[in-house]
Every structure is written in structure tokens, then in C-alpha cells.
TIFIBA-261904 format. One record per residue (C-alpha): x, y, z. Coordinates in steps of 0.05 Angstrom, whole numbers, padded with zeros to 5 digits, always signed. Example, Ala and Ser with C-alpha at 12.3 -4.5 7.8 and 13.67 -1.06 7.14 Angstrom:
+00246-00090+00156/+00273-00021+00143/
This chain:
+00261+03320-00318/+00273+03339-00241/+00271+03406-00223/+00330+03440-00176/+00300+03444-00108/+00314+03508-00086/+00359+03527-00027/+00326+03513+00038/+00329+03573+00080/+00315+03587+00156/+00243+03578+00183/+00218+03575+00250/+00243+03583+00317/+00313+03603+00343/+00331+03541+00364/+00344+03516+00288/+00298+03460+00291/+00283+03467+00218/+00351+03481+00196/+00376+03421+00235/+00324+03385+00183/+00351+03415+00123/+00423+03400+00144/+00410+03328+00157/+00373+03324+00082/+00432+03353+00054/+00471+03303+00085/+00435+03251+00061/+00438+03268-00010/+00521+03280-00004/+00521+03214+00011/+00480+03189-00042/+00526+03229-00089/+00581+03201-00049/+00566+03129-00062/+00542+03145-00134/+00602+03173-00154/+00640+03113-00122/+00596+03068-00160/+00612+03105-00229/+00688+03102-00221/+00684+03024-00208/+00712+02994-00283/+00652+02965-00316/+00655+02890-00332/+00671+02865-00395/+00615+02857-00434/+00617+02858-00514/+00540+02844-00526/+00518+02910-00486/+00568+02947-00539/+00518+02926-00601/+00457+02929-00563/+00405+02982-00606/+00408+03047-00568/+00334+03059-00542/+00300+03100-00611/+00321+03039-00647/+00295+02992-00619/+00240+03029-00620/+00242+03036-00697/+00254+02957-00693/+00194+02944-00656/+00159+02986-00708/+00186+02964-00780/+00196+02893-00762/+00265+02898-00784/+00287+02843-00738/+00253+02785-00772/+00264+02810-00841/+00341+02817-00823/+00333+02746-00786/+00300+02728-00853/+00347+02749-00910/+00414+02730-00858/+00394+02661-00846/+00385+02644-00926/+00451+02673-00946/+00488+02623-00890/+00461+02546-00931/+00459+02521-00854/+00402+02482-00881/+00361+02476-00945/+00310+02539-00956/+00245+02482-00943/+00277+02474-00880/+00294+02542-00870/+00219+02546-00869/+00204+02496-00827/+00253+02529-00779/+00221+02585-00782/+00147+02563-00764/+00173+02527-00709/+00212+02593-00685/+00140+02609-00683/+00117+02558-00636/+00125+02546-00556/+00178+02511-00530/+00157+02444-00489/+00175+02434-00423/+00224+02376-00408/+00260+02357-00343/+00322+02310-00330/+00327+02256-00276/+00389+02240-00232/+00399+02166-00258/+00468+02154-00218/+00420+02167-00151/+00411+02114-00107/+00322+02125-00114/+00329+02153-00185/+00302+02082-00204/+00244+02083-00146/+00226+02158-00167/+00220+02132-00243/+00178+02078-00229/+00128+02109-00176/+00118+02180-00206/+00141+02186-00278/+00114+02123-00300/+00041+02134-00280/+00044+02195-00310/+00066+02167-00376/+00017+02119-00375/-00037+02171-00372/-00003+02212-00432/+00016+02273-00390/+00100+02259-00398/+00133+02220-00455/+00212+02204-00462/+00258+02247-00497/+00274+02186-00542/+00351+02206-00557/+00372+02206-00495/+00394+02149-00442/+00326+02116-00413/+00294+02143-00362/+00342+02204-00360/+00298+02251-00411/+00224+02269-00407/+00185+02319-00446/+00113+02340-00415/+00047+02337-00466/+00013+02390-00469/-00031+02392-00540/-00060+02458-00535/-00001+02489-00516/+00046+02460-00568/+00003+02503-00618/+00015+02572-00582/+00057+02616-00601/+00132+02628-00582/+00139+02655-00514/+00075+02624-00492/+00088+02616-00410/+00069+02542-00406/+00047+02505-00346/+00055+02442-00315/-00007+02391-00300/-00007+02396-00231/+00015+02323-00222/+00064+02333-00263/+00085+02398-00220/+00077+02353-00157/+00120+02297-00178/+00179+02346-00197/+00177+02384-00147/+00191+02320-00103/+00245+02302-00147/+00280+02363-00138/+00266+02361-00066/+00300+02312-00059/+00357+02314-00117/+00329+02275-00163/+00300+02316-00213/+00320+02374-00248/+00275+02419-00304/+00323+02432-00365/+00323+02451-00439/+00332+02392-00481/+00384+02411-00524/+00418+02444-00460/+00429+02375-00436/+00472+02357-00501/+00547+02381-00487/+00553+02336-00428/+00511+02278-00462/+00565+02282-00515/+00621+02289-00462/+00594+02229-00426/+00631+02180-00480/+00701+02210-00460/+00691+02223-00384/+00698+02178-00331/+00691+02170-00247/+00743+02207-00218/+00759+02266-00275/+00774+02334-00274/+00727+02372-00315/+00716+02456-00325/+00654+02491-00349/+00675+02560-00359/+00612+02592-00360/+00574+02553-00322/+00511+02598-00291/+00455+02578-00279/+00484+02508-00263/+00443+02457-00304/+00503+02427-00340/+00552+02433-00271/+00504+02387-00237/+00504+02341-00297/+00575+02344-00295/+00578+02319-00226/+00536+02261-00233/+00582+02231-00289/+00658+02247-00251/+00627+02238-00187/+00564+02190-00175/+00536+02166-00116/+00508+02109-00145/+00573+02062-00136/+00562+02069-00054/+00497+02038-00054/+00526+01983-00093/+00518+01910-00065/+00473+01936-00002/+00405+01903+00004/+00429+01828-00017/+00481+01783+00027/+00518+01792+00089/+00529+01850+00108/+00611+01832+00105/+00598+01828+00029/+00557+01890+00028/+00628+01928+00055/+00679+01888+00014/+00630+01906-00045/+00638+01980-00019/+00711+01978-00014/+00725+01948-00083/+00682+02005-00108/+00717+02061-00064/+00782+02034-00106/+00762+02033-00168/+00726+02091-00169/+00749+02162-00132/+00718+02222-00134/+00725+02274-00193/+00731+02348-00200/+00688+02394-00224/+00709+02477-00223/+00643+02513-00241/+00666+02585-00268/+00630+02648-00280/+00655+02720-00293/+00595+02743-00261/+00594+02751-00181/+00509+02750-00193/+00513+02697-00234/+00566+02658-00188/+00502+02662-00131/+00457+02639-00182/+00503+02581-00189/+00498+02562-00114/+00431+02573-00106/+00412+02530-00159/+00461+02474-00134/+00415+02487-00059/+00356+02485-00088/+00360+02416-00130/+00389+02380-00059/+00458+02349-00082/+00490+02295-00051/+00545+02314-00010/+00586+02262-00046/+00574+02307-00104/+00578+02379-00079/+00638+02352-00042/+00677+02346-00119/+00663+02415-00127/+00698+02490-00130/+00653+02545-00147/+00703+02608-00179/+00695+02674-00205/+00741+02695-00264/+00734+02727-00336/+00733+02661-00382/+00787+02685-00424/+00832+02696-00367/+00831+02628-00328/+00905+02600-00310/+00926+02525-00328/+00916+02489-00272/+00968+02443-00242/+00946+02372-00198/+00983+02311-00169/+00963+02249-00192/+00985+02173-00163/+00995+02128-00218/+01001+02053-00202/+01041+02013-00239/+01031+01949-00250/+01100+01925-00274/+01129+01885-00209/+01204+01882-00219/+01217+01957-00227/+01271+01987-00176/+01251+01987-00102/+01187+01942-00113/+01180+01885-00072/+01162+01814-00091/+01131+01837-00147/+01070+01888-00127/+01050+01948-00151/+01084+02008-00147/+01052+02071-00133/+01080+02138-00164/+01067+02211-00156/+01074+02262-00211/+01053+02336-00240/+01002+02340-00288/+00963+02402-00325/+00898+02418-00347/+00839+02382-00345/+00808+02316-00377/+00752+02357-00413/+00729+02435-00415/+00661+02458-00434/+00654+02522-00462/+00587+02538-00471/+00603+02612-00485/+00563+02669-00479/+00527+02683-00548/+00464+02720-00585/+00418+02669-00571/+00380+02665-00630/+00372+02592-00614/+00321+02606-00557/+00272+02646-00603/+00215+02595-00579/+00229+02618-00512/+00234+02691-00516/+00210+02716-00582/+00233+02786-00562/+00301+02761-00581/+00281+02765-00655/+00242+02831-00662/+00312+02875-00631/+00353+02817-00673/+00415+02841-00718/+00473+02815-00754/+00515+02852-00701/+00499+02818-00644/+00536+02757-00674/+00599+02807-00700/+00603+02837-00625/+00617+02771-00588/+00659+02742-00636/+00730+02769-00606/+00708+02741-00540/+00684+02683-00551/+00746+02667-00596/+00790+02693-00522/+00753+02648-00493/+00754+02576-00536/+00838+02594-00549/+00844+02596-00467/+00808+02535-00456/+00858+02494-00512/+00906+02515-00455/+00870+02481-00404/+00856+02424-00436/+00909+02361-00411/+00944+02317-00470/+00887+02273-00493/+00827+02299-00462/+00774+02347-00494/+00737+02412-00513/+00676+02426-00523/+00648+02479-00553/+00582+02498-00554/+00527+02566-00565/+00449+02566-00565/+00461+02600-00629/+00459+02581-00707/+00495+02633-00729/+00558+02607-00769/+00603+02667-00743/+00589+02654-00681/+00602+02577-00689/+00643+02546-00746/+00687+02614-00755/+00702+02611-00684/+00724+02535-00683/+00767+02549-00745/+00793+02612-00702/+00822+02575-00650/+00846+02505-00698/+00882+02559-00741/+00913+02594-00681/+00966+02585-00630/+00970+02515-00609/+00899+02493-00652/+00953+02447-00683/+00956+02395-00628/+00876+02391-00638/+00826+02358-00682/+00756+02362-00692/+00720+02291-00661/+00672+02256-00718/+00597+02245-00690/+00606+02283-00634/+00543+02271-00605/+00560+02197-00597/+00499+02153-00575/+00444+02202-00582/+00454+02213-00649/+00452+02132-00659/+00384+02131-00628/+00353+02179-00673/+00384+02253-00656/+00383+02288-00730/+00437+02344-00736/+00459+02386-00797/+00536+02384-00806/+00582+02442-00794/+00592+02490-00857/+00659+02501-00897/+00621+02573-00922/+00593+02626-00893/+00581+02697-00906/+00588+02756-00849/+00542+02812-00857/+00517+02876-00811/+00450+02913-00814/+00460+02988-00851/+00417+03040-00837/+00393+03072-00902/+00432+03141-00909/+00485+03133-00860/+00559+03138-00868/+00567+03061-00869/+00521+03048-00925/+00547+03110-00971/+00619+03086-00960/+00598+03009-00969/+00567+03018-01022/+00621+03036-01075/+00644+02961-01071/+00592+02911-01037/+00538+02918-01087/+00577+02892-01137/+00601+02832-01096/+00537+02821-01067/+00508+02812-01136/+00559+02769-01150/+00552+02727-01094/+00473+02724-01107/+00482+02692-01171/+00533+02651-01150/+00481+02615-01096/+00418+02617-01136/+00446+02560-01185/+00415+02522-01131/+00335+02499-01135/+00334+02491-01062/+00371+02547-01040/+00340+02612-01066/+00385+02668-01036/+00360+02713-01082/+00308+02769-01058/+00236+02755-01073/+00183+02803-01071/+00167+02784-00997/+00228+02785-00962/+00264+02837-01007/+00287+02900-00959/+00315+02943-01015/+00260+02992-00995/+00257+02993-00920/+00315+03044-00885/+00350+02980-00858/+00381+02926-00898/+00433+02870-00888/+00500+02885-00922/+00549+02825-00932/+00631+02831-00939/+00679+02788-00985/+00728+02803-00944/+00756+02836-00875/+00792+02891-00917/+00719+02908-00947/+00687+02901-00883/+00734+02946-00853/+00745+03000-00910/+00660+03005-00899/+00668+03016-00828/+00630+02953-00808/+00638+02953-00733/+00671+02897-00686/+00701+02871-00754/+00761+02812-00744/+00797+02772-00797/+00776+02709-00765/+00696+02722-00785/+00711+02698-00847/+00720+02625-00868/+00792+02600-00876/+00826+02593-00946/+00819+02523-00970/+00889+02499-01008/+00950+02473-01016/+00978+02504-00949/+00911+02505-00907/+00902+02433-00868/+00832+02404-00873/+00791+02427-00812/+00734+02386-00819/+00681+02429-00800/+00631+02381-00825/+00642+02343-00756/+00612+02404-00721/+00534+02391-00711/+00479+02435-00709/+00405+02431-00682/+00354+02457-00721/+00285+02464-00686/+00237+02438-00729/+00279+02368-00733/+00263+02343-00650/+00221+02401-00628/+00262+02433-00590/+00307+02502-00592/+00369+02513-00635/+00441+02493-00620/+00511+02486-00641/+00559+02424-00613/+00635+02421-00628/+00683+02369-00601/+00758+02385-00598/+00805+02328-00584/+00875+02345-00563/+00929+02290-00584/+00952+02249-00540/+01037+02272-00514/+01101+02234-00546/+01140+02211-00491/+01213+02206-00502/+01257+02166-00461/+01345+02172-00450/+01390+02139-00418/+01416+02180-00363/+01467+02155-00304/+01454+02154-00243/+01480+02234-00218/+01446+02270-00276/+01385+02234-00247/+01393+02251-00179/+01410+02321-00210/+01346+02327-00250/+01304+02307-00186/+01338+02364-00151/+01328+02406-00194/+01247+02389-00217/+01238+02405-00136/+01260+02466-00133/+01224+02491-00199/+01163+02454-00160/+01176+02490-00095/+01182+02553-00139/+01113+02544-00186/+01083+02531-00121/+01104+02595-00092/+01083+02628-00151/+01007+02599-00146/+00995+02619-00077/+01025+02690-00096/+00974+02690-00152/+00914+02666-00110/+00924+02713-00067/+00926+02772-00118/+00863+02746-00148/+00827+02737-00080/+00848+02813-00065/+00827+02842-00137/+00770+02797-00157/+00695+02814-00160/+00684+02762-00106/+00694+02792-00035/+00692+02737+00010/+00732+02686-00021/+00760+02620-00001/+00821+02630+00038/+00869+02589+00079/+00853+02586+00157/+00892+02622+00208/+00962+02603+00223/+00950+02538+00266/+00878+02534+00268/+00884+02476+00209/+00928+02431+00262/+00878+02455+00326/+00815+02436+00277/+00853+02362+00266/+00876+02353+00327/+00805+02359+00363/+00776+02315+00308/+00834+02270+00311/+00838+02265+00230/+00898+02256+00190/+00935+02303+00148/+00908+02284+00083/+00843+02322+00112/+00873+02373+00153/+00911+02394+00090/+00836+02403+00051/+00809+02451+00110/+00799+02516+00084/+00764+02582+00107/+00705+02595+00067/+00659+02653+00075/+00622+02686+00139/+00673+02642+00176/+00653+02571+00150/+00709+02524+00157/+00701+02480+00083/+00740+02415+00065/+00762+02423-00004/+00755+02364-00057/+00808+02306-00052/+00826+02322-00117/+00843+02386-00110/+00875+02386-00040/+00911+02441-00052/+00867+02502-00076/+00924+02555-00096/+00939+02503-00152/+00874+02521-00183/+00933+02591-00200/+00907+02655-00190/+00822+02652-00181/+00772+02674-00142/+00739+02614-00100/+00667+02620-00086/+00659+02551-00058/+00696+02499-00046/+00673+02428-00030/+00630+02417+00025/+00612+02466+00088/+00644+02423+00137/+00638+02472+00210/+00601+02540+00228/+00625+02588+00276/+00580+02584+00339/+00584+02651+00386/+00594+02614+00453/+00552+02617+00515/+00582+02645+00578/+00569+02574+00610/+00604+02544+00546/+00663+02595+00552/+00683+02565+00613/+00677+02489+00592/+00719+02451+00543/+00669+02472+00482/+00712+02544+00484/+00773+02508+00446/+00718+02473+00389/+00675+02535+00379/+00643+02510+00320/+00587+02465+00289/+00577+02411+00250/+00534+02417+00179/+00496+02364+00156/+00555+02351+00100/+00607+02356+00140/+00589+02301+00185/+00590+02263+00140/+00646+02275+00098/+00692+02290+00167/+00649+02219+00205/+00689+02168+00172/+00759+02213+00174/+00751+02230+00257/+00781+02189+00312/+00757+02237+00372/+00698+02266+00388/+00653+02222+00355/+00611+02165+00397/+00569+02105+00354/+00502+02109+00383/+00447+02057+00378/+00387+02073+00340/+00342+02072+00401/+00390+02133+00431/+00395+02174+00372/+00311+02177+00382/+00311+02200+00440/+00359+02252+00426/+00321+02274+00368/+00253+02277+00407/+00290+02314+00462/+00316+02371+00409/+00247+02363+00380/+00223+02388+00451/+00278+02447+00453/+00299+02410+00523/+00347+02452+00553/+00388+02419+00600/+00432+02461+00656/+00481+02435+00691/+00544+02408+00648/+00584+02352+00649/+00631+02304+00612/+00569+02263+00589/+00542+02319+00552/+00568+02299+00470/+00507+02330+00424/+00496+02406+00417/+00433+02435+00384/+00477+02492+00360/+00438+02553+00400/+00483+02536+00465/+00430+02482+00481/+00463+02412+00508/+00428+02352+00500/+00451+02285+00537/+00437+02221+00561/+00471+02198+00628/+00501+02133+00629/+00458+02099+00675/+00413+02113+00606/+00452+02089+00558/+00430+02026+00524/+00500+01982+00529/+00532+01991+00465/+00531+02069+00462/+00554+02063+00539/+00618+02027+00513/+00624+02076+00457/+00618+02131+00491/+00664+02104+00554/+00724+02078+00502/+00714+02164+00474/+00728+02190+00542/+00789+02142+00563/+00821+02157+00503/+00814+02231+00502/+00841+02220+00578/
């Protein structure tokens, strides 16, 4: 403990040289207590773990007794998740280090090239071998004998030609290191997604499973397509029958976590996404549980050629207002008891509580995404943890809850992978919820008037059995130690003992006459002995699929109706931007994405010469970066009420202008183009924009290369380094297509 400096009095000369010093060190320290006292009145986030964290002197104690594993132990047998042989087999490989795998981009245009050159020779010389459940080529596991027999926690390391050859891949986006069994929610949501869908991961830090996401509603692989074989008029009719069938998805990557949101981004930097990619994505920052439904436009062709105001029998496009999403992942914060190979401190501080704290919120949080979730498309719900409250209670939470009736639990729902040899327990209908009781204390004299009886009970009820022994045994008995693991019938129980964070919806559901059949035995469960790999729980919620009704209505209550649905549409609309503006002036997040400046959308498309379908998707994105949002999500207030992070791709930088510049025509365009955004805005622009033969564009390249500077300006000048540096070629050296490029620019910017 500090001691109180005493009170500095004056020393020294007359002139107060000393004192001067003392006053500016007091000065100093008001302000420390200044902004420490602003920091403590800032609301603290919502976080229900850190509530049943052990206080420091228990953990301590924990550390000591090895109460952890015992309560691990004795918690684990009373749940029948599994058989007690497997139980053990669990257990010893709980023990045991986690191998390293890593994923592959196979939608990439060189995922194919990077397989065959890198990954292959490696496999051939035993160093990598396929994750055999999962798509070829996608999953690979490294080899590492010695290392597979260390124990949990072990910090592996790569061969270094193993290193070397991931590193490329991520380099250059084609590789990505990730947990196996982290790669399973969107391997099982890759049999219900498609090109072009909107998808939501609700917590979605660090990123692994937002960048799978991308690949499957937005791949690059399509553009490629047909290039490399025929003319090169069937290369871009092959392109063009691929732009049409199929668009660009959306993917909203949220976090409640502003440190966790940068996480996010960096992740998506480092790895290298394609811009095609990154361009499909919006990067927010909201609590899980308090995410709005969204609202989108959709155009829906119709076939059917001899409705109203079609003409000799086409197609007819339509418009109209949909909700929600086509799938949701919520892969919700949890214990993590799952990831004991990886850190094995998780089991020596483990409890029964951690499970009981996060409960209520991860319940908030599956009920909010049923919301989001469009007629006929799907959640998924999924935890690194084995823990049944934390799992099946939770999905029988929100399917016995408001508006669980319009979902069902999806048979299989790890599809494919578990057809090539993925083994999974199924859910469980029973469960038991429980909380660690210090010997002595006011929860264990008050439990212990009605629990003992019931646990007995219970215990006798199990041990019927031969391979599930719930019983104690001498060896994993804790009757003796000052911690135990006391188990409730019932909520009323729970709470008459004063078990903390206890809800009604911890227990399993009442199975009868008046309780549907929730089929909890579609859930699935990973166990880690069964693929060598960590723990993990997988449920798939289908929502059902909308009855449309049709009426008769004449021909003024129609015109009526479509009145009326646009003002209710002008209205909602209002409404949003209201909203996204409260949540960009409240949230966490303090340099949102915003709209631009009054009129600097129209300036932006009139320089460019785009249309309005793009100058309606420029937005202002942090530090001044103009961003071009994804064409599915044109419109960023519909999104209702969210902090943006990001939002598609970078598409312009400021640039602070030279005083040479300020007086040229670059003072109206004082901005840059990112690599992304030219090429997302390339294709889009009429002005400004000059095709230059290959033989140019190297010259202009070794010329930056150089740093050449040049002086004087003039209308020839069309590349900027960015730094106020002008680099240009003068006609006379033009080679004669970029001449007539560059001349049809200037006559029709004239």
C-alpha cells in the first residue's frame, strides 16, 4: 500500500522555481483523478460471466484443492451427455494438446493452384493430413507425433514448411488457421445458404466464421468462370450469365464489443479478402440481445408472361419489403469448457456457475435472433461448451417462448459431414442444474434441509444403469472437501437455497399431454475423444415457411391499399434513420458510418460520372473515408438502429491538397482512390477514367517506383501517387490506343 506523499512545501529561491514544480505535479495528478473519475462513472458493459467469476482468494483455494476438476468431474457424470467409458475417454483427451488445423479458401480463383503446389507436397511427406469430414481440400490438420502426446495447453508449433506455406496462403487470402470444430456452424449452414443471401453472425469476433460466411453468400470463384479456354467473347458472355445468376450476398458481422469489433477488422486485413468479398460486408457494434429486425428490398422476377402490364409475354420484374435474414448464427458467448485442450486453466477455476451466469443472456440472445430470422430461413445455435444448461435448456428456452412456435428443430444438422464420417452424440431430453457450495456457508445450511434427500433420490434413480455410474466412488467422492456440487429438482428449490443466477428455464421442459415434442435429440454434440478435436454443441432452428392468403379486391381498395403501404413505408423509413442516428450518437463505437454531407453524394457521382444505384451506396466511413456500401444493403439505416463499423469497401481517402493542386481542377476531387475502390467504382464510372495499354501502365509504375516528381501541370496529367506527386505521359508518348482513350476522356468532359 502507497503512502500519502506529504504536502510539498516552499524550497529554494524567491522566484518560486520549486513551487512552480510542485504546482505543475499537482496538476498532473488532478487530472489523472479527473479522467479516472470520468472513467468510473462510464456504465460498465454487460457482462454476466465476470458476475460468477471466483473473487481472487478463491481461486486461489481452487488452484490449491483442485476443486475445479473434481467439480468438472462429478458435474459431467450427473448430465448422461455420453456413457461414463466415454466420459473417460473425454476426459484423457481433455488432457491432451489440441492439433493445429487450418482452412483453405476453395471458392478462390488459386485455391486449386495453392492446394496442389504447397499442401500436397506436404502431405506427401506426412507433415499435413485432411480433416476427412469436411469438403476436400477445404480441411487440413498438421502431424505432429510428439506433440499429440503433450499435455493440454502445450503451445505447439508449426514445421517450418508448414509455417511457410500458410503464411503464403494467408498472404494472399487463401488460407486461414482455424479450430476444427469452429469451422462446423457454417459447414452445416452451407446446405441452406446460397450466392446472394443475407446472413448475421451475432457474435462474430475474432472473424473466422464471418470470412467463411463470405465465401459461401459471396464467392469470387463464379468471375473467373470460363476465362482461360475460347474466345475471349465467350469468356464475357460466360461472365455475364454468371453476374445474373449469381449477385452478391450480405453478411452483417456483429459484436458488442468495440475491442472486439477491431479484432474483427484486423483479422479480415490480415487474411487479404477479395474485395468482391469484403465488398458484401457491414461490420456493427450492438449488444446481441438488442439487434433490430432488419428490413431489405428485394426484385422478384416472375416468370408468368401474361400478368397485367407485361409485354409479349416476358418477365416481369417486381419490388417488395422483406424482413430478417435467410440464416443467423449465434455462436453465443459461453463457459468454454469445450476448449480445455487449449487452455487447461479453464478447468482448474471451473464451476457449475459459470454455466448458471450466462444462461439469461444467452437465452436474450437466441429469442432476438428468432426475430431476425426471415420466413423459411434458419438459426443456428451454437457454444464451445458441453454443458446441457448452457445448450439443450437454452434451445428449449427459446422453442417454448414467444414466437418458438413458428420453429422446429432441423434433423442431422450437420448435413454432409456427418455422412462422411463426423460422429456426434444427440441432444438430451434430461439434465440436471447444479452450483458448487462452499462447506459452511449460508447456501449449503439452507440447501441442505431439502436437496439431500432429492439428491439421493436422484442417485439411485441413475445408478440402475451399468454404464452410467453417477453414484460417488471413493475417488471422485467430495463429501469431505469444503466444496461440493449441489443439484436442484426444481427452480423453487434452487431458489428457496439461494442458488445464484437461478431461472425457470434451466430446467428441462415437462414432457406431456400439453408439452409439443421438441426433439432435442436433433441437437448434436462433439465430444473430443470421438475426431480429436475440442468440444462443441450444434443446433439448427428452421423457421416455417409464411401462408400466403389471397382476396379479391376491386380495383379502388387496391389503389387504396398501395397508398396507404407507402406512406407506412415512407413512415418505417423515417423511423430507421431516426433510430440509426440514436444508435450512432449513444453506441460504444465513436466513429461510425454516417451519411455524407448534404450534396457531396451527387458532387462524388457527378465527377465519377456513375449512376444513382451507386451514388445512393456512398457513405462516410471513419477518419473521412468515403465507403460504398453493399448492393444489398443500399440503404444502411435499414439495418434500424446500429452502430456501423464498416461498411463495404473503402472506396476514396481524403487527400490534404497541395497549394499547386488548390489552384487546379484536383481542388473539386480532393480524394483518392483505394485499391478496392477502383475496382468496385472502375466498371460503375463514365469520367475520369482512361484504358491504358499494358506497355503505359509500366512506365507509370516504374516512374512512381522512381518517386518522379513532375512540375509543371496540365490537362495530360490523369495518375496521382497520392502525396501531391503527378505522374504523366504526354501524348506525343502515348502508344495509340491509350492516346484515343485518353483524347475521347477529355472531349467528353469538354
Amino acid at each position: 500500500m502507497k503512502r500519502p506523499r506529504p504536502e510539498t512545501t516552499k524550497k529554494g529561491g524567491e522566484d518560486g522555481s520549486s513551487k512552480r514544480r510542485a504546482g505543475g505535479a499537482s496538476a498532473a495528478a488532478d487530472a489523472r483523478q479527473k479522467k479516472k473519475s470520468t472513467a468510473l462513472k462510464r456504465p460498465a458493459p454487460k457482462n454476466a460471466l465476470r458476475s460468477a467469476q471466483l473473487e481472487k482468494r478463491e481461486l486461489l483455494l481452487f488452484r490449491k484443492f483442485g476443486h475445479g476438476p473434481r467439480l468438472f468431474t462429478k458435474y459431467y457424470k450427473a448430465q448422461r451427455v455420453a456413457p461414463a467409458r466415454d466420459f473417460a475417454l473425454s476426459r484423457a483427451a481433455f488432457a491432451r494438446s489440441l492439433p493445429i488445423t487450418f482452412r483453405t479458401h476453395v471458392s478462390h480463383p488459386t485455391s486449386a493452384e495453392f492446394v496442389f503446389h504447397k499442401l500436397k507436397p506436404l502431405q506427401k511427406k506426412s507433415l499435413i493430413a485432411p480433416i476427412p469430414w469436411m469438403p476436400p481440400g477445404e480441411g487440413w490438420r498438421c502431424l505432429d507425433p510428439v506433440a499429440d502426446q503433450a499435455q493440454a495447453g502445450h503451445h505447439r508449433k508449426l514445421h517450418p514448411l508448414v509455417a511457410n506455406a500458410v503464411t503464403v496462403g494467408v498472404a494472399n487470402g487463401v488460407c486461414a488457421r482455424q479450430e476444427a470444430v469452429s469451422m462446423l456452424p457454417v459447414l452445416a449452414l452451407s446446405r441452406v445458404l446460397k450466392p446472394g443471401d443475407r446472413v448475421l453472425d451475432v457474435c462474430a469476433a475474432p472473424g473466422n466464421k464471418t470470412m467463411q460466411l463470405l465465401e459461401l453468400v459471396s464467392p469470387v470463384s463464379f468471375r473467373s468462370e470460363g476465362r482461360g479456354s475460347g474466345s475471349a467473347k465467350a469468356a464475357a458472355s460466360a461472365d455475364n450469365s454468371a453476374t445474373k445468376t449469381q449477385r452478391s450476398g450480405l453478411v452483417v458481422a456483429n459484436d458488442g464489443n468495440p475491442r472486439r469489433v477491431d479484432t474483427l477488422r484486423e483479422a479480415l486485413e490480415r487474411h487479404k479478402r477479395d474485395v468482391h468479398e469484403t465488398g458484401s460486408l457491414v461490420v456493427t457494434c450492438a449488444m446481441g440481445q438488442d439487434i433490430p429486425v432488419p428490413v431489405f428490398w428485394e426484385t422478384v422476377v416472375s416468370d408468368s408472361g401474361k400478368g397485367k402490364g407485361s409485354r409479349g409475354g416476358g418477365a416481369s420484374k417486381e419490388t417488395k419489403q422483406t424482413k430478417g435474414y435467410h440464416a443467423v448464427l449465434a455462436d453465443v458467448p459461453c463457459s468454454g469448457d469445450g476448449t480445455l485442450r487449449k487452455d487447461p486453466d479453464v478447468l482448474k477455476r471451473w464451476h457449475p456457475g459459470l454455466g448458471n451466469a450466462l444462461h439469461a443472456t444467452q437465452v436474450a440472445i437466441a429469442t432476438n435472433a428468432l426475430r431476425l430470422v426471415k420466413p423459411g430461413g434458419v438459426l443456428l445455435y451454437s457454444t464451445c461448451s458441453l454443458n446441457p444448461v448452457e445448450d439443450e435448456a437454452v434451445v428449449a428456452a427459446v422453442l417454448c417462448g414467444l414466437g418458438g412456435d413458428e420453429f422446429e428443430l432441423v434433423a442431422n444438422p450437420l448435413g454432409v459431414c456427418g455422412k462422411k464420417g463426423l460422429l456426434h452424440r444427440k441432444g438430451v431430453h434430461h439434465w440436471r442444474v447444479g452450483e458448487h457450495v462452499v462447506r459452511g456457508s449460508e447456501t449449503a445450511r439452507r440447501s441442505f434441509a431439502f436437496a439431500c434427500a432429492n439428491e439421493n433420490a436422484n442417485l439411485g434413480a441413475d445408478s440402475e444403469e451399468d454404464d452410467c455410474d453417477f453414484g460417488d466412488s471413493a475417488e471422485d467422492s467430495d463429501s469431505e472437501e469444503d466444496v461440493h456440487c449441489q443439484f436442484y429438482t426444481s427452480f423453487e428449490n434452487a431458489v428457496a437455497a439461494g442458488m445464484p443466477c437461478a431461472a425457470a428455464t434451466m430446467w428441462p421442459p415437462p414432457r406431456g399431454d400439453t408439452t409439443r415434442d421438441l426433439h432435442l435429440d436433433r441437437c448434436a454434440r462433439i465430444l473430443p475423444h470421438d475426431q480429436d478435436t475440442g468440444g462443441f454443441f450444434v443446433a439448427m432452428l428452421r423457421r416455417r415457411e409464411a401462408i400466403e392468403t389471397t382476396a379479391a379486391v376491386t380495383t379502388e381498395s387496391a389503389d387504396h391499399e398501395k397508398h396507404r403501404k407507402r406512406r407506412l413505408e415512407k413512415t418505417q423509413k423515417a423511423k430507421r434513420v431516426h433510430a440509426s442516428a440514436a444508435a450512432r450518437a449513444t453506441a460504444d463505437w465513436t466513429d461510425p458510418v454516417r451519411p455524407l454531407p448534404p450534396g457531396e453524394a451527387l458532387a462524388i457521382a457527378e465527377t465519377l460520372g456513375v449512376g444513382n444505384s451507386v451514388q445512393n451506396r456512398l457513405w462516410l466511413g471513419g477518419k473521412g473515408v468515403v465507403t460504398l456500401s453493399p448492393a444489398a444493403a443500399r440503404d444502411l439505416s435499414s439495418l434500424s438502429g446500429v452502430a456501423i463499423a464498416a461498411a463495404g469497401v473503402e472506396a476514396l481517402r481524403p487527400r490534404v491538397l497541395t497549394r499547386e493542386e488548390q489552384a487546379t481542377d484536383a481542388s473539386t476531387f480532393p480524394y483518392d482512390f483505394t485499391v478496392g475502390g477502383s475496382a468496385v467504382l472502375a466498371s460503375a464510372m463514365k469520367l475520369r477514367r482512361v484504358r491504358v495499354v499494358p506497355t503505359d501502365l509500366q512506365v507509370l509504375l516504374a516512374a512512381r517506383a522512381e518517386g518522379v516528381d513532375v512540375e509543371e501541370l496540365d490537362k495530360t496529367s490523369f495518375f496521382s501517387t497520392g502525396k501531391g506527386e503527378i505522374l504523366r505521359l504526354t501524348p506525343d508518348e502515348m502508344a495509340p490506343l491509350t492516346k484515343e482513350s485518353w483524347e475521347r476522356v477529355e472531349s467528353r468532359n469538354t
